[in-house]
C-alpha positions as CSV (number, residue, x, y, z in Angstrom):
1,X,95.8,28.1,96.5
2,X,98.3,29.6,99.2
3,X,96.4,33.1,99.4
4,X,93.2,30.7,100.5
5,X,95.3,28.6,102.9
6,X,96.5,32.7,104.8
7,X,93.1,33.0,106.9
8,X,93.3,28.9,107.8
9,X,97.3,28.8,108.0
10,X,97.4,32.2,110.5
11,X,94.5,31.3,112.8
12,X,96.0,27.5,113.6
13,X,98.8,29.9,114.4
14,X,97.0,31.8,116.8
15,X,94.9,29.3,118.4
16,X,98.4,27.7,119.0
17,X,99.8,31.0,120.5
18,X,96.8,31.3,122.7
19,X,96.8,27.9,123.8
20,X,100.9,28.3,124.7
21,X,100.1,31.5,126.6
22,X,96.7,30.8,128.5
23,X,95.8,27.2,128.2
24,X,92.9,27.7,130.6
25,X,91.3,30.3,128.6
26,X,92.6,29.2,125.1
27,X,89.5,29.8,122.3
28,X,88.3,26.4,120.7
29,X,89.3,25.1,117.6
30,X,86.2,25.3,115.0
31,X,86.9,21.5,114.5
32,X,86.3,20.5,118.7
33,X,82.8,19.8,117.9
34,X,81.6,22.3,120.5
35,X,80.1,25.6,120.2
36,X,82.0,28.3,122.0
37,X,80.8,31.3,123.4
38,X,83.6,33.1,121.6
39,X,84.6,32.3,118.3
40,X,88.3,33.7,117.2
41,X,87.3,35.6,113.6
42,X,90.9,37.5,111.8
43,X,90.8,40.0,109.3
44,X,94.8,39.8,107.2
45,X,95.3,43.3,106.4
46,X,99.5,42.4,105.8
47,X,100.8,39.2,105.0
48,X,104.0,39.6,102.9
49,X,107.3,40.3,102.1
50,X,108.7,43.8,100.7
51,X,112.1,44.3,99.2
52,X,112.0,48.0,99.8
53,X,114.6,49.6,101.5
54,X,115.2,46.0,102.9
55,X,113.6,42.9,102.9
56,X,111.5,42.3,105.7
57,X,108.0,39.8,106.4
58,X,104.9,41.6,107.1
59,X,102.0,41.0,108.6
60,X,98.6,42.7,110.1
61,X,96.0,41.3,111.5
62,X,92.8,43.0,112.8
63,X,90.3,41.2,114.6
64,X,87.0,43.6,114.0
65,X,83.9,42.1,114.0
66,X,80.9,41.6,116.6
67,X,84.2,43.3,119.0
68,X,84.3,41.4,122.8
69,X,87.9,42.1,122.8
70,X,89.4,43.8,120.0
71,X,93.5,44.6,119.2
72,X,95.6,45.6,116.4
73,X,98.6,43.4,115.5
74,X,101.4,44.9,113.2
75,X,104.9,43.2,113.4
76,X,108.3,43.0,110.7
77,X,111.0,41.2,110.6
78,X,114.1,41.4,108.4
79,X,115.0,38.7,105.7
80,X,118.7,37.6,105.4
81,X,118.2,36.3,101.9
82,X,114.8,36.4,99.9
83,X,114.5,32.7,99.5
84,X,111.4,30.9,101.1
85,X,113.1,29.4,103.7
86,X,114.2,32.4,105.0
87,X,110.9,33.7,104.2
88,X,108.9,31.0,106.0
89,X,111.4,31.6,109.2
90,X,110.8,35.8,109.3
91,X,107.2,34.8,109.3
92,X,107.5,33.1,111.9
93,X,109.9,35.5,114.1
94,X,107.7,38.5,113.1
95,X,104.4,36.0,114.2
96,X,106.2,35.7,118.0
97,X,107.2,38.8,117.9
98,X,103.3,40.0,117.9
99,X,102.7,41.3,121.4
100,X,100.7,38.4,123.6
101,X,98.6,41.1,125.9
């Protein structure tokens, strides 16, 4: 089901984004085999498209559980066309556009 593979799909995309960004402190994949002192937990409040006044991807994240570090990540992008490779694309602009500090 795609809204099961959301929680997997976004934090291989976050783990990547850290990894890019800070390789030194980058959190560990659950799959390493090694328990971490940290382990990166998401919460996706937003992850869609809305037509309404203009097409645009959505998505929220909010990481709130047992808090180390804790930040709220909102970002849109606009949609040329509503088809899914355009879709798939504004997902991913609106994903880099999520501030990195």
């Amino acid at each position: 089901m795609w809204a099961d593979s959301i929680p997997n799909l976004l934090q291989a995309k976050l783990l990547e984004s850290f990894e890019n960004y800070d390789i030194a402190h980058a959190p560990l994949r659950s799959m390493d085999g090694v328990q971490a002192d940290h382990q990166l937990l998401i919460d996706v409040r937003r992850f869609q498209i809305t037509t309404d006044p203009e097409p645009v991807a959505d998505i929220g994240l909010n990481k709130d559980v047992k808090v180390v570090a804790a930040r709220l990540f909102e970002e849109t992008q606009k949609l040329r066309t509503i088809e899914p490779d355009t879709a798939s694309a504004a997902f991913n602009e609106a994903f880099d556009g999520s501030p990195r500090t």
